[in-house]
C-alpha atoms as one frame of an Amber mdcrd trajectory, in Angstrom:
protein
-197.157 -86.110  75.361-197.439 -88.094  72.539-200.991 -88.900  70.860-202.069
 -92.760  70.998-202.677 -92.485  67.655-198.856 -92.189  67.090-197.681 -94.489
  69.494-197.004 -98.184  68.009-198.528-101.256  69.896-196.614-104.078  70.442
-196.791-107.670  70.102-196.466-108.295  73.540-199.033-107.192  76.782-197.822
-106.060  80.157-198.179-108.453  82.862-202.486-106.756  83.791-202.858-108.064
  79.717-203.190-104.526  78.806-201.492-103.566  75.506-197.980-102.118  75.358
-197.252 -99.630  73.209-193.864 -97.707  71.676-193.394 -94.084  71.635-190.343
 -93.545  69.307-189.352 -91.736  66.224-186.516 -94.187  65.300-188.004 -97.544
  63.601-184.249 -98.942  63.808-184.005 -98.720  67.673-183.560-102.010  69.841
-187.456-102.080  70.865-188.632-101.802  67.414-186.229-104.264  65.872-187.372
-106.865  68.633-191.013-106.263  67.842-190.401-106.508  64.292-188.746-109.605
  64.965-191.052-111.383  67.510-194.377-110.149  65.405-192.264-111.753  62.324
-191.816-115.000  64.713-195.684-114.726  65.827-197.065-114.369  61.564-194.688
-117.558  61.385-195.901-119.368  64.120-200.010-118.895  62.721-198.565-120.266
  59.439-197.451-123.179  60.632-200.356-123.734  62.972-203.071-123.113  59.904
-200.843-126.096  58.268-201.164-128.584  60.957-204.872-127.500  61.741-205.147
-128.592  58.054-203.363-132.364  58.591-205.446-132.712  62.659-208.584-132.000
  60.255-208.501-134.057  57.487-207.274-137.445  60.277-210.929-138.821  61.203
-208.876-140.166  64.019-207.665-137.290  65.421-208.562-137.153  69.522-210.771
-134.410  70.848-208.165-133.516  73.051-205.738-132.786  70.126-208.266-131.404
  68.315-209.198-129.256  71.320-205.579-128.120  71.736-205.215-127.471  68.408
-208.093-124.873  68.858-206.488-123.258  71.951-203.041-122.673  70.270-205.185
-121.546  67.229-206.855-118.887  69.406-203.874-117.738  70.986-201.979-117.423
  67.353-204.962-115.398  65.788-204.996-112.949  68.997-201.278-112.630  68.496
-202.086-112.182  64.436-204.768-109.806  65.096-202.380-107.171  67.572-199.694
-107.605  64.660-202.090-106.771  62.000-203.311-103.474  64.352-200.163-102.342
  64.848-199.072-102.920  61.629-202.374-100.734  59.563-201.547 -97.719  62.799
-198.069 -97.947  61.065-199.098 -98.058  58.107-201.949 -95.381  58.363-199.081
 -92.827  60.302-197.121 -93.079  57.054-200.032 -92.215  54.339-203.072 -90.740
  56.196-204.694 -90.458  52.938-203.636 -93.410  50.697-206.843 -92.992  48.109
């Protein structure tokens, strides 16, 4: 069986919201490729979301509903952020166990 520490998490949860995670030696197979690609599309999606957080901010007329929306989809974007960035230092760390 494989250790957890060697298994990669994906940016996606099963349908309980636990965390999903890979167990594969090949970083070009399909599964990896479409993580790579939906994490890429998640970092993306926070980018743009920081940028129009910045705009709803600075109107002193923006609603408390938009405002309040804003905050949800800027929750659900850091969460997604966050599993990308775990995954991503467990990859990283699996490389170079001892990078200093």
């Amino acid at each position: 069986m494989t250790a957890r520490n060697e298994l990669r998490l994906l940016p996606w949860s099963g349908l309980d919201g636990k965390p999903c995670y890979l167990s594969t030696d090949d970083r070009d197979g399909y599964l990896s490729r479409l993580a790579d690609n939906i994490e890429a599309v998640q970092v993306g999606s926070a980018a743009e979301l920081l940028k129009q957080a910045a705009e709803t901010l600075d109107d002193e007329h923006a609603s408390p509903e938009g405002v309040r929306l804003l905050a949800t989809e800027l929750a659900g974007a850091l969460e997604d952020v966050l599993r990308v960035a775990t995954s991503r230092g467990h990859l990283l760390a699996e490389r170079d166990p001892h990078p200093f």
